[in-house]
N, CA, C and O atoms as a CHARMM CRD file, in Angstrom:
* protein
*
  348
    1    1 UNK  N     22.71400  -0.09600 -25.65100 PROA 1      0.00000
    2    1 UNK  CA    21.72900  -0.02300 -26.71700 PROA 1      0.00000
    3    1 UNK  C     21.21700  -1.43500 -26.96700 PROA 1      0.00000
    4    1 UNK  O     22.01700  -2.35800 -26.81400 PROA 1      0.00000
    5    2 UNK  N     20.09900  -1.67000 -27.29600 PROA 2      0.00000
    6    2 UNK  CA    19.35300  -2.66700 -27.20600 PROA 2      0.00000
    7    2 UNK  C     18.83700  -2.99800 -28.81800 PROA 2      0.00000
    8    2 UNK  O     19.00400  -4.08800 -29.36500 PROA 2      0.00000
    9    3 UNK  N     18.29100  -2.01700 -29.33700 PROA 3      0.00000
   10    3 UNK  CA    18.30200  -2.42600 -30.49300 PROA 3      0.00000
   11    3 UNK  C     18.90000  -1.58600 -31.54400 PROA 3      0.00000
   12    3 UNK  O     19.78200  -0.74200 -31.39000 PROA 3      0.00000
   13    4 UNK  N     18.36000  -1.89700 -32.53400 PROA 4      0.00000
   14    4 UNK  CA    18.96200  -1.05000 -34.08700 PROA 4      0.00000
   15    4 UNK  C     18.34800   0.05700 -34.25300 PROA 4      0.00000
   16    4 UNK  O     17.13700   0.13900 -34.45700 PROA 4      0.00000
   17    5 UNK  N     19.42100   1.35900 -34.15600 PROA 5      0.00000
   18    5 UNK  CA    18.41400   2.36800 -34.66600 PROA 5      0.00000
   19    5 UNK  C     18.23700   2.56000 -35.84700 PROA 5      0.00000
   20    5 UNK  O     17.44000   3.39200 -36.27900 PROA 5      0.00000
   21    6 UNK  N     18.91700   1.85800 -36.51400 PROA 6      0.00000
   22    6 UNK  CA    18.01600   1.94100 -38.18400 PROA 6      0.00000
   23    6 UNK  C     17.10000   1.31100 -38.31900 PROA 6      0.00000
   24    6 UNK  O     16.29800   1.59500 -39.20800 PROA 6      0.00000
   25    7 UNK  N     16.86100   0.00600 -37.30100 PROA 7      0.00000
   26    7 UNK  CA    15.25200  -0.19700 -37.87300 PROA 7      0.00000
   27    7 UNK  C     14.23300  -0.63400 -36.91500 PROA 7      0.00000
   28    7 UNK  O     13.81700  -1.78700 -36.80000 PROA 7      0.00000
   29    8 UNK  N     13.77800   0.65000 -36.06800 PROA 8      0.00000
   30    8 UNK  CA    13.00700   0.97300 -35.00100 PROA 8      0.00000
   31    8 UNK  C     12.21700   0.29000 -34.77600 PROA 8      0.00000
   32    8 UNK  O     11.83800   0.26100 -33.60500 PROA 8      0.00000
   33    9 UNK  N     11.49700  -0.70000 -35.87300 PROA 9      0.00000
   34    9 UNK  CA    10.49000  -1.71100 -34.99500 PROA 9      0.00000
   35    9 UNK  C     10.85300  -2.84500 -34.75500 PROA 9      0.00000
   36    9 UNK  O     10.07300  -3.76800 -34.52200 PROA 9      0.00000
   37   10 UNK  N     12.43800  -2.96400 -34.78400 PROA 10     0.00000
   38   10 UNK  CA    12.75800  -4.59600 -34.32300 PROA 10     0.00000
   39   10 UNK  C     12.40100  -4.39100 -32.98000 PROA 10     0.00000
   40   10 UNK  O     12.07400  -3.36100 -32.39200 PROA 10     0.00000
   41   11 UNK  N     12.61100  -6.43000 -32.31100 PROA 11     0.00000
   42   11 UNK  CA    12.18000  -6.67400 -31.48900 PROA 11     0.00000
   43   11 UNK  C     13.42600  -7.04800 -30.79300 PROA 11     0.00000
   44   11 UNK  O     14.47300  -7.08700 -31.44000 PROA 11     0.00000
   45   12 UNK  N     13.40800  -7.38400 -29.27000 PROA 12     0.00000
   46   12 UNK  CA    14.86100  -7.33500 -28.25600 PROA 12     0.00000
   47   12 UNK  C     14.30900  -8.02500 -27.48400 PROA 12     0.00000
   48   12 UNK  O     13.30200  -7.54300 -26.96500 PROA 12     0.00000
   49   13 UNK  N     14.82000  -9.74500 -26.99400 PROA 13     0.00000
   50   13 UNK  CA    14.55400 -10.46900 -26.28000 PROA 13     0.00000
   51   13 UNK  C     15.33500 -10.42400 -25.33100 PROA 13     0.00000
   52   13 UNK  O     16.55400 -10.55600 -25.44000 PROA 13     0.00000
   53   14 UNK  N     14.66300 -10.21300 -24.18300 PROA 14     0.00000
   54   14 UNK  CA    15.59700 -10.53800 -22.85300 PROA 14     0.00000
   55   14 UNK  C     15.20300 -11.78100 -21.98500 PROA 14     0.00000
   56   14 UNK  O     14.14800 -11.86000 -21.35600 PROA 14     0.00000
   57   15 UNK  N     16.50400 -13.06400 -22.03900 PROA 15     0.00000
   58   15 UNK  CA    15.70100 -14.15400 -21.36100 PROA 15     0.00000
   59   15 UNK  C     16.92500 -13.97300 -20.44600 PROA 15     0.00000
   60   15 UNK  O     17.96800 -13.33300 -20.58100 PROA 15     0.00000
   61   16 UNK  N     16.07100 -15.34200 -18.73600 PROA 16     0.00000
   62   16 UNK  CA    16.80300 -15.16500 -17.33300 PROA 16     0.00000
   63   16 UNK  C     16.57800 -16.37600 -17.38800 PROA 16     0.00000
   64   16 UNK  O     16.07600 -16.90100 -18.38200 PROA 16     0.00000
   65   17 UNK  N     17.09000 -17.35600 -15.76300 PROA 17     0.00000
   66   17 UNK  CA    16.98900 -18.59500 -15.76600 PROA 17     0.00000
   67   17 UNK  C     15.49800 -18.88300 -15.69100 PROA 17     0.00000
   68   17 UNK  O     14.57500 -18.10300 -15.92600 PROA 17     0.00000
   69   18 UNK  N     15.45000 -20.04700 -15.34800 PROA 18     0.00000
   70   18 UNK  CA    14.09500 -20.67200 -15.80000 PROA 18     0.00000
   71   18 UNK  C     13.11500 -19.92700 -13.89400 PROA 18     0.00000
   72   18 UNK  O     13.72200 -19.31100 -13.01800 PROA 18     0.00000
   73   19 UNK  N     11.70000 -20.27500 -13.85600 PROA 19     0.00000
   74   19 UNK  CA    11.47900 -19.55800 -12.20700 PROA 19     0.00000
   75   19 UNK  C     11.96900 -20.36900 -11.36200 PROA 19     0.00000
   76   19 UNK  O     12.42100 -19.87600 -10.32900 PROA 19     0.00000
   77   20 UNK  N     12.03100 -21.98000 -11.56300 PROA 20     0.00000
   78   20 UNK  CA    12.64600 -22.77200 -10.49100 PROA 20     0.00000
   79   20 UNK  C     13.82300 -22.59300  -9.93600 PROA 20     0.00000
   80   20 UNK  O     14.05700 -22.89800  -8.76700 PROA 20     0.00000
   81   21 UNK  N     14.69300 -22.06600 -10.75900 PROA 21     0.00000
   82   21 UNK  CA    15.97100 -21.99200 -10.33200 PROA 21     0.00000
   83   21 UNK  C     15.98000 -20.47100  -9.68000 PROA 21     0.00000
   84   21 UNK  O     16.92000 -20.41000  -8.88800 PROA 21     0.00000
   85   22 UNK  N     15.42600 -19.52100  -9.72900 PROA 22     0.00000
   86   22 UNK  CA    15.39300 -18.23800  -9.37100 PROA 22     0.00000
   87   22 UNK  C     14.79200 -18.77200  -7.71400 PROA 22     0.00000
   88   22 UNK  O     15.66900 -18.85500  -6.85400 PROA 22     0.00000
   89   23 UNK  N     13.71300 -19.03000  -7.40200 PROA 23     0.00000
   90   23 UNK  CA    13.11200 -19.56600  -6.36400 PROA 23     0.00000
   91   23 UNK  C     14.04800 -20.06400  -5.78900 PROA 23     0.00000
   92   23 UNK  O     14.77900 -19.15100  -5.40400 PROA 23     0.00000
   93   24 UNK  N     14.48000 -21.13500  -5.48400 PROA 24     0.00000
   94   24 UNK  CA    15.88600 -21.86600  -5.20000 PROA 24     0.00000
   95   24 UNK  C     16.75700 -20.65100  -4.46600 PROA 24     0.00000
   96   24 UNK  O     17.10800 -20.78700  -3.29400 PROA 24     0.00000
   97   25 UNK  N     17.01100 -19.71700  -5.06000 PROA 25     0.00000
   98   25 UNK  CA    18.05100 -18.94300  -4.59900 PROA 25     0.00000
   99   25 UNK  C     17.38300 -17.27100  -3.89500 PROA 25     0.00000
  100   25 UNK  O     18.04300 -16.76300  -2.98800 PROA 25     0.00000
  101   26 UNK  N     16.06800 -16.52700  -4.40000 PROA 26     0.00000
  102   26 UNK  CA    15.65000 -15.75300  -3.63500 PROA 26     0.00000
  103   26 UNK  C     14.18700 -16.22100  -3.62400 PROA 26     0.00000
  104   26 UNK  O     13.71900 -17.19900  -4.20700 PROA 26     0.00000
  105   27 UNK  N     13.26400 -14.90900  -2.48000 PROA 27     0.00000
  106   27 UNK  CA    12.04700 -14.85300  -2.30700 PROA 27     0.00000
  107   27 UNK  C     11.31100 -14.16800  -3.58600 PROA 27     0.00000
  108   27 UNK  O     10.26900 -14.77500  -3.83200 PROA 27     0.00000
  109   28 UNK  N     11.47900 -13.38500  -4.22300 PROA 28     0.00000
  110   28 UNK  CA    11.10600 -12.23500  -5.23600 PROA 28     0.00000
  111   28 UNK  C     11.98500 -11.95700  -6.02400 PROA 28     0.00000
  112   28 UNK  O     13.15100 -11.96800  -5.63100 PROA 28     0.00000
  113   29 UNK  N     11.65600 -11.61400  -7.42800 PROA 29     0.00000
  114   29 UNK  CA    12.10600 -11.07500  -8.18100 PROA 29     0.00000
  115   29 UNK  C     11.73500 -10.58300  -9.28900 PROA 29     0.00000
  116   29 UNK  O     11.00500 -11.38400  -9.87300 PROA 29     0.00000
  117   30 UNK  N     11.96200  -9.23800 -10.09400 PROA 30     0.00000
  118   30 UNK  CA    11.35900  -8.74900 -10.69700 PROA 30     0.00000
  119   30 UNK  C     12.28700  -7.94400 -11.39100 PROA 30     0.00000
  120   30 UNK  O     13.41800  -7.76500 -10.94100 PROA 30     0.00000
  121   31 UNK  N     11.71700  -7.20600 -12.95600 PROA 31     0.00000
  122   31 UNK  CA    12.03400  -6.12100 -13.13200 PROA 31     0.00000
  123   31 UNK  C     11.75300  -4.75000 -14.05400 PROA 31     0.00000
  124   31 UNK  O     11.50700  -5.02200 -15.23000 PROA 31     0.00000
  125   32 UNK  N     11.74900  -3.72700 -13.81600 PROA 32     0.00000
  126   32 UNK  CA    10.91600  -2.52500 -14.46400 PROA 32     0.00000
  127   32 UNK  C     11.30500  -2.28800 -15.58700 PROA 32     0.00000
  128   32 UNK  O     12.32400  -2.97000 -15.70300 PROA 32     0.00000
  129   33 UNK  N     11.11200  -1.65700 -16.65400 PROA 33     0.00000
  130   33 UNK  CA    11.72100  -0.91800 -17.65300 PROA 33     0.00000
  131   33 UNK  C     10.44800   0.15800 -18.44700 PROA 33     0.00000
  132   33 UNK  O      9.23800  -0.06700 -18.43100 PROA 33     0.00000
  133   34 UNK  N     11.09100   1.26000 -19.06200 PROA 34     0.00000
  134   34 UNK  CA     9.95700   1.77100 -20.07300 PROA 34     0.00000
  135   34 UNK  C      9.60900   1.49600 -20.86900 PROA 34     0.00000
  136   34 UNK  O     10.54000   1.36300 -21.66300 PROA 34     0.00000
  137   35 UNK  N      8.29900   1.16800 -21.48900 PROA 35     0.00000
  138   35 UNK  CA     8.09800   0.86000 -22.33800 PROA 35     0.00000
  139   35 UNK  C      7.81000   1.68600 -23.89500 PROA 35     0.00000
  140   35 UNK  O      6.81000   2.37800 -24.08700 PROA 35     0.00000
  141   36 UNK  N      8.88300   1.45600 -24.91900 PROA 36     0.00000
  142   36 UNK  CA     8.96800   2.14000 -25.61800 PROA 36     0.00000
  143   36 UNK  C      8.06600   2.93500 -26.54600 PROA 36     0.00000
  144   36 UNK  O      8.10000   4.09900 -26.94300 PROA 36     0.00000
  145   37 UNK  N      6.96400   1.56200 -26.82900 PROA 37     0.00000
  146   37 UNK  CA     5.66500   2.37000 -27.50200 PROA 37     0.00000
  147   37 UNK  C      4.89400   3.26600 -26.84300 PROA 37     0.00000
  148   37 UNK  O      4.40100   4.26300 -27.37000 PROA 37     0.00000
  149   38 UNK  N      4.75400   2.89800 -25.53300 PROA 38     0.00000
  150   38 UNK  CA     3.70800   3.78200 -24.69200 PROA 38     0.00000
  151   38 UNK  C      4.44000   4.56800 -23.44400 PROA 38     0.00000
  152   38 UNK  O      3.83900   5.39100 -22.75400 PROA 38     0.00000
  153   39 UNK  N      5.81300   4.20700 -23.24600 PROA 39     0.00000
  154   39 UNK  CA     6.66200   5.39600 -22.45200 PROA 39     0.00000
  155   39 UNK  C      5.56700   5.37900 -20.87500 PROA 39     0.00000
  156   39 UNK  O      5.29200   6.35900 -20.18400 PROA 39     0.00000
  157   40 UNK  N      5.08300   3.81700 -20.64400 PROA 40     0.00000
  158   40 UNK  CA     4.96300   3.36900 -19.70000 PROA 40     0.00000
  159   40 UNK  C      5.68800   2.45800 -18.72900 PROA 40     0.00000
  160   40 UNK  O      6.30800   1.48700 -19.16300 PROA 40     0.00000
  161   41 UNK  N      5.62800   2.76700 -17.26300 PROA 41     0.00000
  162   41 UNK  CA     6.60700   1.67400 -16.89200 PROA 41     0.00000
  163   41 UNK  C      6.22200   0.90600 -16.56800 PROA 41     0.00000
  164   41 UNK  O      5.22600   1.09100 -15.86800 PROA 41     0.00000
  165   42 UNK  N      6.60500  -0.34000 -16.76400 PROA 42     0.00000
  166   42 UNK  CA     5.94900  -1.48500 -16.72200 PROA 42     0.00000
  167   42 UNK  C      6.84700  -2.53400 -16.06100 PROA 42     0.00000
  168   42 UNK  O      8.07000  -2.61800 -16.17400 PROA 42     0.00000
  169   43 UNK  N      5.99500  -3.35000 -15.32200 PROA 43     0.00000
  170   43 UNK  CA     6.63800  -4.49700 -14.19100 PROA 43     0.00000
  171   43 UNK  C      6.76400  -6.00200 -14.63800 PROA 43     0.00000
  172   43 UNK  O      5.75500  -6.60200 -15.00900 PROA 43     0.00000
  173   44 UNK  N      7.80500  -6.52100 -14.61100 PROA 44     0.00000
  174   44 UNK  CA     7.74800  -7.95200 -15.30100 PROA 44     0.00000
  175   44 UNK  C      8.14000  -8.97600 -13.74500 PROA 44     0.00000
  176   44 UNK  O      9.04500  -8.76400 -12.93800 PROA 44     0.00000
  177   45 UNK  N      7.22900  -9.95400 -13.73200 PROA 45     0.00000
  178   45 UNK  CA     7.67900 -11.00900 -12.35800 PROA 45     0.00000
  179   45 UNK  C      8.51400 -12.14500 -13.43200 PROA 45     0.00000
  180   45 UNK  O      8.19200 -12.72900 -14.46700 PROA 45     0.00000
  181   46 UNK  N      9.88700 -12.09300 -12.47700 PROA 46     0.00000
  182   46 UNK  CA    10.73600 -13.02700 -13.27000 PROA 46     0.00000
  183   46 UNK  C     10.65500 -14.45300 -12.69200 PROA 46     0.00000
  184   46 UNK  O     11.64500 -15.16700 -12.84800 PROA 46     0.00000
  185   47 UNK  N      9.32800 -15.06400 -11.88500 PROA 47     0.00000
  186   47 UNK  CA     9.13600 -16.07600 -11.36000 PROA 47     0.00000
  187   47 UNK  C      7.66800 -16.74800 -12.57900 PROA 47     0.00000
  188   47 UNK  O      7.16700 -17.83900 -12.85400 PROA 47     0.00000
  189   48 UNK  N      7.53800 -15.71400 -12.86400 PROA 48     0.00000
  190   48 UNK  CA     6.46500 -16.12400 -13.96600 PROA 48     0.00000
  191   48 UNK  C      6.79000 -16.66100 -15.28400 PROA 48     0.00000
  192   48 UNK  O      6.17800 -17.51300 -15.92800 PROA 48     0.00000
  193   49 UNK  N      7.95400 -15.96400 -15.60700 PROA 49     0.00000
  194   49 UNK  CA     8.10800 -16.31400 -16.90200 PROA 49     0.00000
  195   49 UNK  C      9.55600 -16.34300 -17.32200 PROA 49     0.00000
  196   49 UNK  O     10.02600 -15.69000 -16.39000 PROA 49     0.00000
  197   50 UNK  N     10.54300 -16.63700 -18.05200 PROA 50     0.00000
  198   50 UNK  CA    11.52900 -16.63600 -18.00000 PROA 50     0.00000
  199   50 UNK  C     12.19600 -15.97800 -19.40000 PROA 50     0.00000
  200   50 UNK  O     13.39100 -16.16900 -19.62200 PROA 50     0.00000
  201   51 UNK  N     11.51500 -15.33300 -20.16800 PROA 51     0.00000
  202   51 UNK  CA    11.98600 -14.27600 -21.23800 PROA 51     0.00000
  203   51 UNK  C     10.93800 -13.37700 -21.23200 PROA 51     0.00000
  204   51 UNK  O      9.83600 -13.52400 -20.70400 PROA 51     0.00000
  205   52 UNK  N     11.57400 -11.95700 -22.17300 PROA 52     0.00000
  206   52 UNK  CA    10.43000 -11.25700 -22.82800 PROA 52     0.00000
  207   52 UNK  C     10.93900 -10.39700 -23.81700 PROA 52     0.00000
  208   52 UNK  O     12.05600  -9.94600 -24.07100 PROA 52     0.00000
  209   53 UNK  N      9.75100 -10.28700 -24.33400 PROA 53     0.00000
  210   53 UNK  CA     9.99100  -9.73300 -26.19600 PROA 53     0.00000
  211   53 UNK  C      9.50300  -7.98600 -25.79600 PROA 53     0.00000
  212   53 UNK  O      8.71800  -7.49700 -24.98400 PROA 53     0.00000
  213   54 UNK  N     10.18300  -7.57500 -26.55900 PROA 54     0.00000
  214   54 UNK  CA    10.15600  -5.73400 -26.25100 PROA 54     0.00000
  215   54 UNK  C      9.91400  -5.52300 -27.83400 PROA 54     0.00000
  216   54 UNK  O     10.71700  -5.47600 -28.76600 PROA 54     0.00000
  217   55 UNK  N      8.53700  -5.41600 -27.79000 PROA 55     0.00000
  218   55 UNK  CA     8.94300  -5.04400 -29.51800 PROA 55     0.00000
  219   55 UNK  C      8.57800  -3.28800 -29.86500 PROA 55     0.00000
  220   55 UNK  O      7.70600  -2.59400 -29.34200 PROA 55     0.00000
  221   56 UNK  N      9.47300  -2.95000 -30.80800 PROA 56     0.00000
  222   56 UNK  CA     9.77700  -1.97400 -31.79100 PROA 56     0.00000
  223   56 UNK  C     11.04300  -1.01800 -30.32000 PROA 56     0.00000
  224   56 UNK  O     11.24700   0.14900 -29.98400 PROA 56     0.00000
  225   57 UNK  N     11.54400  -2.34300 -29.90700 PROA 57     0.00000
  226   57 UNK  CA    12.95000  -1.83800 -28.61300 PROA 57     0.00000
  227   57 UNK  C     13.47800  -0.52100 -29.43300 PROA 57     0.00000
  228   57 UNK  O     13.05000   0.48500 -28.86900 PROA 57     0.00000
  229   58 UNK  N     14.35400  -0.17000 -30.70300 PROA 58     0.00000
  230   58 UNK  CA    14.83300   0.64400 -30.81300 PROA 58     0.00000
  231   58 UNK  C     13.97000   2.04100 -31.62400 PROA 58     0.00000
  232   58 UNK  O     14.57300   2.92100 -32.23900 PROA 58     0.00000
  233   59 UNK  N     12.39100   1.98500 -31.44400 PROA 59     0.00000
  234   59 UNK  CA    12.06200   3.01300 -31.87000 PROA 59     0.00000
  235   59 UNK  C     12.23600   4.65400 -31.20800 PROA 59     0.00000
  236   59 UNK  O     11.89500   5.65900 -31.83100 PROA 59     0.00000
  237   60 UNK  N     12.89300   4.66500 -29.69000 PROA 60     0.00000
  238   60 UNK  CA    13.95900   6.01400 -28.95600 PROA 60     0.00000
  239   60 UNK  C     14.85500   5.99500 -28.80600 PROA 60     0.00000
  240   60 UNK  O     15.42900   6.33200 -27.77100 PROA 60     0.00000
  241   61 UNK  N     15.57800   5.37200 -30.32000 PROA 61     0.00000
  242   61 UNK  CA    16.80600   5.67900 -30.13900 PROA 61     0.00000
  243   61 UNK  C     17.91600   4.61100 -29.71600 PROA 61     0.00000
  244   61 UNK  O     19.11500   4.81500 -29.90600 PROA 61     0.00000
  245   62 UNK  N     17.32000   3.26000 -29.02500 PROA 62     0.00000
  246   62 UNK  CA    17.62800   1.98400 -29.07300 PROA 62     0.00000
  247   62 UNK  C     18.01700   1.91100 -27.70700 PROA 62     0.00000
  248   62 UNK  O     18.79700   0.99700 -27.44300 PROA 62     0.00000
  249   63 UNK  N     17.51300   2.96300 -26.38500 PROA 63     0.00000
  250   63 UNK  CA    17.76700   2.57200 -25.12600 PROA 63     0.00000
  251   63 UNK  C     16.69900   2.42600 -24.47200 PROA 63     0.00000
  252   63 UNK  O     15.67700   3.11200 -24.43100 PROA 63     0.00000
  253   64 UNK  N     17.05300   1.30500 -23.86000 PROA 64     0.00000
  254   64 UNK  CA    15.85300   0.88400 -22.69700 PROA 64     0.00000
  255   64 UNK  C     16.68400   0.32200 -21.18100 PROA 64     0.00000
  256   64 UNK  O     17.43800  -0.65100 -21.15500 PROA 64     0.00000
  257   65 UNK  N     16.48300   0.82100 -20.49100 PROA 65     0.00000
  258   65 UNK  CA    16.62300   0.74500 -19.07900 PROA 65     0.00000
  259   65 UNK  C     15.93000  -0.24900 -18.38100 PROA 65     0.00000
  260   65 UNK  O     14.72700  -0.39700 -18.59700 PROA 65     0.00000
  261   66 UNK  N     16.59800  -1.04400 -17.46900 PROA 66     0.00000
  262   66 UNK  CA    16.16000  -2.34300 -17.02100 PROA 66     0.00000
  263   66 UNK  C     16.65100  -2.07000 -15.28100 PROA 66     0.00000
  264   66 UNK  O     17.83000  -1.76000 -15.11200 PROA 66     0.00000
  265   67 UNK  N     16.03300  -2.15100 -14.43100 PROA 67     0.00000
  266   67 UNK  CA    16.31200  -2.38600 -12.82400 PROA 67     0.00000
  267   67 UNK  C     15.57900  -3.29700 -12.55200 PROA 67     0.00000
  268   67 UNK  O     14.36200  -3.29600 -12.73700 PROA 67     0.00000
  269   68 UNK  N     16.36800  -4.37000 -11.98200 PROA 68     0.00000
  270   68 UNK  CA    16.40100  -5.69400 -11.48800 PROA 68     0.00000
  271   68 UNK  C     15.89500  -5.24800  -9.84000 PROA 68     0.00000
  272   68 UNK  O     16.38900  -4.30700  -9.21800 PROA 68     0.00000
  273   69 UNK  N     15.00300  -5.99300  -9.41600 PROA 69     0.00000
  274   69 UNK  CA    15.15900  -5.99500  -7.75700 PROA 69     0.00000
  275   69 UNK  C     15.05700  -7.07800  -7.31400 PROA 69     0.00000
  276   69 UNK  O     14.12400  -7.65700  -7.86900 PROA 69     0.00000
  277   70 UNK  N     15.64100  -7.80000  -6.42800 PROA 70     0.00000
  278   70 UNK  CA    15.45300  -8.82900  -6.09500 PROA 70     0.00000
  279   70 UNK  C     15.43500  -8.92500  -4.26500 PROA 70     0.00000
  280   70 UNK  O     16.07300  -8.21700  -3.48500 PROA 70     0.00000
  281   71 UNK  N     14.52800  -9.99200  -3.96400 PROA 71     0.00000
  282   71 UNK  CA    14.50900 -10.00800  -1.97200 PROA 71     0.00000
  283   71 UNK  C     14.69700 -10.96400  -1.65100 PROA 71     0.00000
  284   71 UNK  O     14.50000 -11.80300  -2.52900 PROA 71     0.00000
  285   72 UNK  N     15.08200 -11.40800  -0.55500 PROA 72     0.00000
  286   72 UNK  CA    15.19400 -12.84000   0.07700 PROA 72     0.00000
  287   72 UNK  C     16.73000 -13.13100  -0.66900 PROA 72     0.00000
  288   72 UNK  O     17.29700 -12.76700  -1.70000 PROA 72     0.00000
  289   73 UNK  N     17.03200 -14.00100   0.49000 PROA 73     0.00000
  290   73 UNK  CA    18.17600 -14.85100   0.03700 PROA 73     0.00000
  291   73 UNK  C     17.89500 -16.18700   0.29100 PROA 73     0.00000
  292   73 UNK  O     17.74400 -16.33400   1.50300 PROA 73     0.00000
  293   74 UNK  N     17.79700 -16.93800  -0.15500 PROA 74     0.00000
  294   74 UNK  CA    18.22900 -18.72500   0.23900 PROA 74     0.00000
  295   74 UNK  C     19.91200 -18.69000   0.00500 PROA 74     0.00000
  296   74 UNK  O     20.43200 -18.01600  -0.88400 PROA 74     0.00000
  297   75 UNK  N     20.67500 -19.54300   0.96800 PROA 75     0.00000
  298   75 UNK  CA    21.69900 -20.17300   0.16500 PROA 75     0.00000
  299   75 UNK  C     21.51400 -21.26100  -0.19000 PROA 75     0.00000
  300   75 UNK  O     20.96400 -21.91300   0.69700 PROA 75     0.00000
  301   76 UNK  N     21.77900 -22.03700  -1.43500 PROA 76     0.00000
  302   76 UNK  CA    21.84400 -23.34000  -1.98500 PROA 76     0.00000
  303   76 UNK  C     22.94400 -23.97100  -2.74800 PROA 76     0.00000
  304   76 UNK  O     23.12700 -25.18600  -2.82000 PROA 76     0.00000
  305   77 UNK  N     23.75800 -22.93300  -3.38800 PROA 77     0.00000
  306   77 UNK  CA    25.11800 -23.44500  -4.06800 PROA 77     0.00000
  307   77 UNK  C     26.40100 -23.95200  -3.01500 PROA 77     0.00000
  308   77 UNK  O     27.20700 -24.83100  -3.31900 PROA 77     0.00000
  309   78 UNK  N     26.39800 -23.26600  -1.83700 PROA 78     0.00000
  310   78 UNK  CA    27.86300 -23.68700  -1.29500 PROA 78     0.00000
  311   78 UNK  C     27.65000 -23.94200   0.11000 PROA 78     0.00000
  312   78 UNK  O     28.30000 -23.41500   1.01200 PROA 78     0.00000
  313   79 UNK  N     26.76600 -24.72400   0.24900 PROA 79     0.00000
  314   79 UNK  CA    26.23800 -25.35100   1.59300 PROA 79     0.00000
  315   79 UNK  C     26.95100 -26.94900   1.43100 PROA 79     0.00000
  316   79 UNK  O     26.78100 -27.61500   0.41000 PROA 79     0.00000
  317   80 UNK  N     27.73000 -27.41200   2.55600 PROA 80     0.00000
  318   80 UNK  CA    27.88400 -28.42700   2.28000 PROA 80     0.00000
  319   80 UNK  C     27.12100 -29.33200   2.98500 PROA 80     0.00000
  320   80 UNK  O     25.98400 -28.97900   3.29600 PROA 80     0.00000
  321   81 UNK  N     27.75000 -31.09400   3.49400 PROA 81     0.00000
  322   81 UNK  CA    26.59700 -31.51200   4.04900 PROA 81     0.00000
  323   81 UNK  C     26.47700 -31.49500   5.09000 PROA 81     0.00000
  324   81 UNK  O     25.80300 -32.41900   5.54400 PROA 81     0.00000
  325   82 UNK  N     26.94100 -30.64500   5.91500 PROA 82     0.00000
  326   82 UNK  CA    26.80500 -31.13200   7.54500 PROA 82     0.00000
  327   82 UNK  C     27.18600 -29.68100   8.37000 PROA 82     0.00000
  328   82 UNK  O     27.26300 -28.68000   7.65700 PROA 82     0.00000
  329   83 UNK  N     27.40700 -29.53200   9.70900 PROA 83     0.00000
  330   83 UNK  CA    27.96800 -28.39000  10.07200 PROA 83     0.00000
  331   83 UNK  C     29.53500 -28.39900  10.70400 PROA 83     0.00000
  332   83 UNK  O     29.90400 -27.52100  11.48400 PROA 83     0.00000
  333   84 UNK  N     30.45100 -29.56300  10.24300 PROA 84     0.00000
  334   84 UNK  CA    31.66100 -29.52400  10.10900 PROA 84     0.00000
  335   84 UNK  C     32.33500 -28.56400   8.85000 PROA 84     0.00000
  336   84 UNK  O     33.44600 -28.04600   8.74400 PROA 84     0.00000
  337   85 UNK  N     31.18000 -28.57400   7.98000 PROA 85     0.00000
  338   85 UNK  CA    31.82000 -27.81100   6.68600 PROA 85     0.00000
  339   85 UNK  C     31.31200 -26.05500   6.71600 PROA 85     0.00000
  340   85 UNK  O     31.63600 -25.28300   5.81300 PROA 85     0.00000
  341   86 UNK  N     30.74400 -25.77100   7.53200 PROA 86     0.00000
  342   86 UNK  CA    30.87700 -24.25200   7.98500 PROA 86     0.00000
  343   86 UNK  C     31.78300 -23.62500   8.52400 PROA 86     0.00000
  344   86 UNK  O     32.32700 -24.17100   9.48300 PROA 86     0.00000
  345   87 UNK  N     32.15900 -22.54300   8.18200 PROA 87     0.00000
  346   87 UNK  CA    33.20500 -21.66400   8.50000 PROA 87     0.00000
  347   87 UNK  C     33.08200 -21.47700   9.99900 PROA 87     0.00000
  348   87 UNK  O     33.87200 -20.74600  10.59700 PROA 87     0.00000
């Protein structure tokens, strides 16, 4: 549950890392959810922006559904410096 169902027009921020750091690690990323006022689904690019405001989140009841997709891999965290340090 995401927001309050007692008081249906609050708002529910969902923030991710910043896009640089997302980039860094895949090609794409994104993600869907319904949107509660208009029970549209709607697409958010998580390279664009790095939060978002859902407002009146708990006016059905206080669930909203979120699928993440993401493509590409980079590795960048556990690369060391050379190719002595590969498995």
């Amino acid at each position: 549950m995401f927001g309050n169902p007692d008081i249906p027009e609050s708002t529910f921020t969902l923030s991710w890392q910043r896009p640089e750091e997302l980039r860094a690690r895949c090609d794409s990323m994104y993600f869907t959810y319904i949107d509660p006022l208009t029970s549209n689904l709607k697409r958010v690019d998580m390279f664009v922006q790095s939060s978002l405001h859902i407002q009146s989140a708990a006016i059905n009841g206080g669930q909203i559904f979120i699928t993440i997709f993401k493509f590409g891999c980079n590795i960048v965290d556990a690369v060391g410096d050379g190719i002595d340090n590969l498995p």
